[in-house]
Structures are given as C-alpha cells and as structure tokens.
N, C-alpha and C positions, 0 to 999 in steps of 0.2 A: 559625489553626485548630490545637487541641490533639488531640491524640491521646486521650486521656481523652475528650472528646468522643463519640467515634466510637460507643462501645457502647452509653450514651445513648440512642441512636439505633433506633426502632421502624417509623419509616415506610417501607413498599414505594412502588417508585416505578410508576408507572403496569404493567403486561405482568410485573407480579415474577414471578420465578422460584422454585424450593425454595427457602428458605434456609441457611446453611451450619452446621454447628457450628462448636464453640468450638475453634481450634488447640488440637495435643498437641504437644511436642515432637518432632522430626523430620518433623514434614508441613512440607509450601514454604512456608506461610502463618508460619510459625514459625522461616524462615531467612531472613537478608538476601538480599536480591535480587542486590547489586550487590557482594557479595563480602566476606570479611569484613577486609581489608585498610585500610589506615589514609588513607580516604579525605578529600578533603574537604568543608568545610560546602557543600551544594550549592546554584547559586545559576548563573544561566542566563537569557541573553537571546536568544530565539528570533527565527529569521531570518524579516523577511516581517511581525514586528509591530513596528514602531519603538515606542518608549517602554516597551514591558513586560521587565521582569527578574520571575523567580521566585527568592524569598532562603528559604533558611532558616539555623535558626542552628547547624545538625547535616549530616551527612550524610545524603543519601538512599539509607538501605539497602534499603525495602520500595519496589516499584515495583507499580503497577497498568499497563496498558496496554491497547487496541483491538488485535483479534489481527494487526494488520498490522503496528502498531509492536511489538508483541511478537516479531514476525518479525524485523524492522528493525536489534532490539537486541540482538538473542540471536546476531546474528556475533560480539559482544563480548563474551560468554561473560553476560549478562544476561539471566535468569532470572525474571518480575515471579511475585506469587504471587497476583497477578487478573488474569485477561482476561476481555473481554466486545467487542460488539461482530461487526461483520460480517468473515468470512475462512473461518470455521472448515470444514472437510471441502467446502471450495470448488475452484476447476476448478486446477492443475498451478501451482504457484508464489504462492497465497495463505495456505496453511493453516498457520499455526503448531502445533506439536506441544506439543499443553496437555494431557496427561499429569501429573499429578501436580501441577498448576497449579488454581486455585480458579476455575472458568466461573461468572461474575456474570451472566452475560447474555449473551446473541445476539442477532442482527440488532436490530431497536428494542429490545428490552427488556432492563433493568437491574433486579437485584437491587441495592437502596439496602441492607438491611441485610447482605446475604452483602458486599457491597462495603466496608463498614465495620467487619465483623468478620476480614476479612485485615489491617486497621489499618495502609494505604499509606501510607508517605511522601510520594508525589508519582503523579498519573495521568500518563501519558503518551499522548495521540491525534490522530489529525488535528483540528485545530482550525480553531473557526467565525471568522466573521471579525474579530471583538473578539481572538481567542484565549481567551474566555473558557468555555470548553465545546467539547464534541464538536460535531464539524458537523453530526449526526443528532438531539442531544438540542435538544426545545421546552424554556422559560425555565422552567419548573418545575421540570423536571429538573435542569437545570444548575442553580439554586440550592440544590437539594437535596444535588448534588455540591461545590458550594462549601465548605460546611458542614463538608465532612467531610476535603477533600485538595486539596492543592494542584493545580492546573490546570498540565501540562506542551502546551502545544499545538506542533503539527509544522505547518507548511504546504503544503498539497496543491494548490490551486487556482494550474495557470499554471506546474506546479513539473518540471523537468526531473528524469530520473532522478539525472541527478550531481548538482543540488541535493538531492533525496530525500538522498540517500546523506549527504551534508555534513552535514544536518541530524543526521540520528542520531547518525552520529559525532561531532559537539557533544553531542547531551545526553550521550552513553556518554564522552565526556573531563569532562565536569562529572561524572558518577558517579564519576570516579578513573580510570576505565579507559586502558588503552594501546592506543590504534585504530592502532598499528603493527602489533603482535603478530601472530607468524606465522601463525595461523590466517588471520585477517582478509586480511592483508597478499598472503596466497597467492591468495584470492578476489577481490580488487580486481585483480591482476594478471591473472586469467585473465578478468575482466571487462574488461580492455581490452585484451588480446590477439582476444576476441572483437570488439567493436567496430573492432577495427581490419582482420580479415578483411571486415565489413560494409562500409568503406571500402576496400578492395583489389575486391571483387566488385563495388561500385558504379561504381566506375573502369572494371573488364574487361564491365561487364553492356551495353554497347549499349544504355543509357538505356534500362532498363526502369525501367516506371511499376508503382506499387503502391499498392493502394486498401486503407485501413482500414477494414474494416467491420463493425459489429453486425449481424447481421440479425434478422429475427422474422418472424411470419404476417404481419402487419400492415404497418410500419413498419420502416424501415432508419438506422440513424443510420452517418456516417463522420466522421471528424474528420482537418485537416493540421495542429490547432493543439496538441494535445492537450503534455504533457510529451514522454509517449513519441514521437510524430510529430516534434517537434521533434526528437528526439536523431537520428531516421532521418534527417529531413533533414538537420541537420548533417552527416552521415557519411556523404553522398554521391545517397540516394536520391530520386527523382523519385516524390512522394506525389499522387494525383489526387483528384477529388473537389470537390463545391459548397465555397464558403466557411460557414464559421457563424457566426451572428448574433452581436452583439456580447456578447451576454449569455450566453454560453456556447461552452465549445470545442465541441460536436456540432455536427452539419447534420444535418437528416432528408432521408431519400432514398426515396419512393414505389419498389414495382416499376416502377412505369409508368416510372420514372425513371430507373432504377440502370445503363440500360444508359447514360445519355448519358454514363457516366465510362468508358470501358473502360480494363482495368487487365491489363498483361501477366502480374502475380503477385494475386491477391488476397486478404489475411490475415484470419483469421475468427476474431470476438472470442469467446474460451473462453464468452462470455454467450449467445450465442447461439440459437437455439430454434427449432423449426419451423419449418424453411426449406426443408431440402435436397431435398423433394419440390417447392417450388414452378419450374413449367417455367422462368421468366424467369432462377431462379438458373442453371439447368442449362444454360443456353443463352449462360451469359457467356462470356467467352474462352476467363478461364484456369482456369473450373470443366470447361470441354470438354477442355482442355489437362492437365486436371490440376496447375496450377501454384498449388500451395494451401498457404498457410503458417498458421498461428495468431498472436493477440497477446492483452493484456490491461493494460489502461491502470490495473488495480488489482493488479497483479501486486505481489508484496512485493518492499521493498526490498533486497534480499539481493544481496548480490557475483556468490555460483554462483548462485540462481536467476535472473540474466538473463545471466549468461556462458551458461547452460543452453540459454535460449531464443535468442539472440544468436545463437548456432552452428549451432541447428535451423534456423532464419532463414537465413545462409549456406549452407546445405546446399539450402535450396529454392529460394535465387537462384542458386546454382550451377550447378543443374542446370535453367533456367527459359530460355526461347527469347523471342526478342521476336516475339509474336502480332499488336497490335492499332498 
C-alpha cells in the first residue's frame, strides 16, 4: 500500500460519517504520531497470530487506532491522528481523550475517506481472527481498509490484562518507543502494588466469593473465564457463577436463576441497564449488604486506569463481611 494511494480514494464506507478536510500544518493529522525521533523502519509480529509480521520499509510515524488502543498507546507518549471505533465518552476507564485527534468513526461506522485523508502509516485495533481487520468490521469493509493502511491487530479474545498490556508495549517498542520511561514505568508499578493488595485482601478475606456480572431487564450474563476473571482468580479470589459454553467466555443467567450463585461481594458491569429496580436484584445478599463493587471487561489498557479500579476493588473487599 502506497500512501499516494490514499487520496485517490472517494468511497464511504457503509454508516459514513462528515468527512474531513484537508491537513494544515499544526493540526495532529499533520504531525507524527510516534514522535519525531529517529525511529526505526517498523516491522512487528503480533502475539496470538503465528505466521503474520507487518514490514514496512520506513517508520511508522502516522498511527490510526480503535479508541481502546488509542488509550493503550498513549501511556507511551503516542498520539494516533485517527480514531474511530467503540470507547468514546463511555462508562470510567474506556474513553480516550481525542481532542484535537481526527474521529473517523464510532461504534460501527467508519469514515473510508476522513480515514485516508489523515494518510496512516499503520491502524492499530483489536483484531479479527485472521488479524486481518478489526473484529467489528464485515469483508467489505476490511477490504476497503486494506487498500488503504496497514493492518496492526492486538488480540483480545482469551487475553489477560498483563497480556493486553505486553502487547501494546510491543507495538509502542517497534514504534521506537522506551516502554521504561518514567511515566509509564511509575504506572505499571502502582499497577502491581494494586494487584498485590488484591492478593493480601484475598488471603485476610475469609474466602469471600465474588460474582461478575452484567445485568439488564431481561437477561444477565457472568463470566469466571473472561481475561479480567482470570487475573482475579490468579490473585487470590473465589469467582462464582455457571460455567460458559465453549464458544464464548459469558454464561447467561435468567432472574429466575441468579439467585442459585450467591456472591458475598457482587461487581456490576459499568454496562449495565435496567436493573436496580428489579426485586430479585434487591433481594441478593450482597445488594442487601451493600457489598457492591464495579468491573468492565472492556476497560482500557492503561497502567493507572486499572491500578485505579484495582484499589476501588480493595476498598470494597476490605470492608465486605462473608454473608452467604
């Protein structure tokens, strides 16, 4: 894919959005992404997809990104001058601050032409399971995005927080980056000083049990399998809950049903919806108890936002009684 290409380029992609003008000087779209430092030619073999390398014969200074991984990268002082994609002005630990950054799109829809007039180097998103595209975009789309920029895919599916994290910090060293750097470095620390109060409480907690769950009017999903589920478990905690089917980390969980898990702390996914009036909720342990934390399985990868929440999390097992 040449860069020349790009502008070429007329067709909107299915839900388009305005499209962009042309960069001025000093807009983002008009500055390297990834610093203007003497990087090198970037060239990245993503964890999760055997056989695929992305080469180019330059460095990648312009970056596109999914506003999660825009979140992801930007502890490395990385900057993309496209987002698009689901995050934006979402629930406490998803939103990237795209300010001054070029919005191609939200939730399904993509602007193809605003997207080829910021003229990326490389997208970066969670990717589908080829790695060939975003997980959200149908084959049309993704072909359309071929055309136009390299494909950087992350893998989400199965993926622990400390692999999330790995990851990013691979692409942003293949950008040149120092994933030392004190910033970063101070974040990752206060992320496992969190984590490790999470194993200190899980130790003193008198095996309290703790149920993930989404709920809605309807339907309830939980999950023990999930990335973030796993890191709980790891560190100590007692997760309850049906198993989920093989073809996905969720379980659904009827009202008629949510009582057979009782949960001495229960954490309530930022997604959540129409619930809190229904009696069956009000009537669980630790909704009577008040022993009520939060979680978010699409939380950004970010050092302080889950040192953030990690500690909120501590704070509410700390102070949490074994009920049930």
């Amino acid at each position: 894919m040449h860069r020349r290409q790009l502008l070429a380029l007329s067709v909107l992609a299915p839900f388009a959005l305005v499209a962009c003008g042309d960069p001025k000087p000093g807009d983002p779209q008009s500055e390297p992404s990834a610093g203007a430092g003497a990087a090198p030619n970037f060239t990245y073999s993503p964890e999760g997809y055997d056989g695929l390398t992305i080469e180019l014969d330059r460095p990648a200074e312009r970056i596109a990104a999914d506003f999660y991984s825009a979140a992801g990268l930007a502890q490395y002082g990385i900057t993309p001058v496209a987002v698009f994609g689901f995050g934006q002005n979402e629930s406490p630990g998803k939103s990237f601050d795209a300010d001054g950054v070029e919005v191609v799109g939200t939730e399904m829809e993509l602007d193809i032409e605003a997207l080829a007039l910021t003229e990326p180097d490389i997208l970066v998103a969670y990717g589908n399971e080829a790695g060939d595209g975003w997980t959200w975009w149908d084959e049309k789309v993704k072909d359309q995005v071929a055309g136009l920029v390299d494909f950087v895919p992350v893998k989400l599916s199965e993926q622990s927080p400390d692999a999330m994290f790995a990851q990013y910090a691979a692409i942003a060293e293949a950008l040149g980056k120092d994933t030392d750097a004190a910033p970063v470095a101070e974040g990752r620390r206060a992320f496992e000083r969190a984590r490790k109060r999470i194993r200190t409480v899980a130790e003193d907690s008198d095996s309290l049990t703790v149920l993930l769950a989404n709920f809605s009017a309807e339907i309830n999903y939980t999950s023990t399998s999930l990335g973030i589920a796993q890191m709980l478990s790891e560190d100590g905690l007692t997760l309850v809950g049906p198993k989920s089917p093989a073809d996905s980390s969720w379980a659904e969980v009827s009202w008629e049903k949510i009582s057979d898990y009782p949960a001495d702390v229960v954490l309530v996914h930022d997604a959540s919806a129409d619930f809190e009036d229904n009696p069956v909720y009000r009537r669980l342990p630790a909704v009577r108890a008040d022993q009520l934390g939060t979680w978010d399985d699409k939380r950004a990868y970010t050092y302080d936002g889950y040192a953030t929440w990690l500690n909120e999390l501590a704070d509410v097992l700390e102070g949490a009684k074994k009920i049930v």
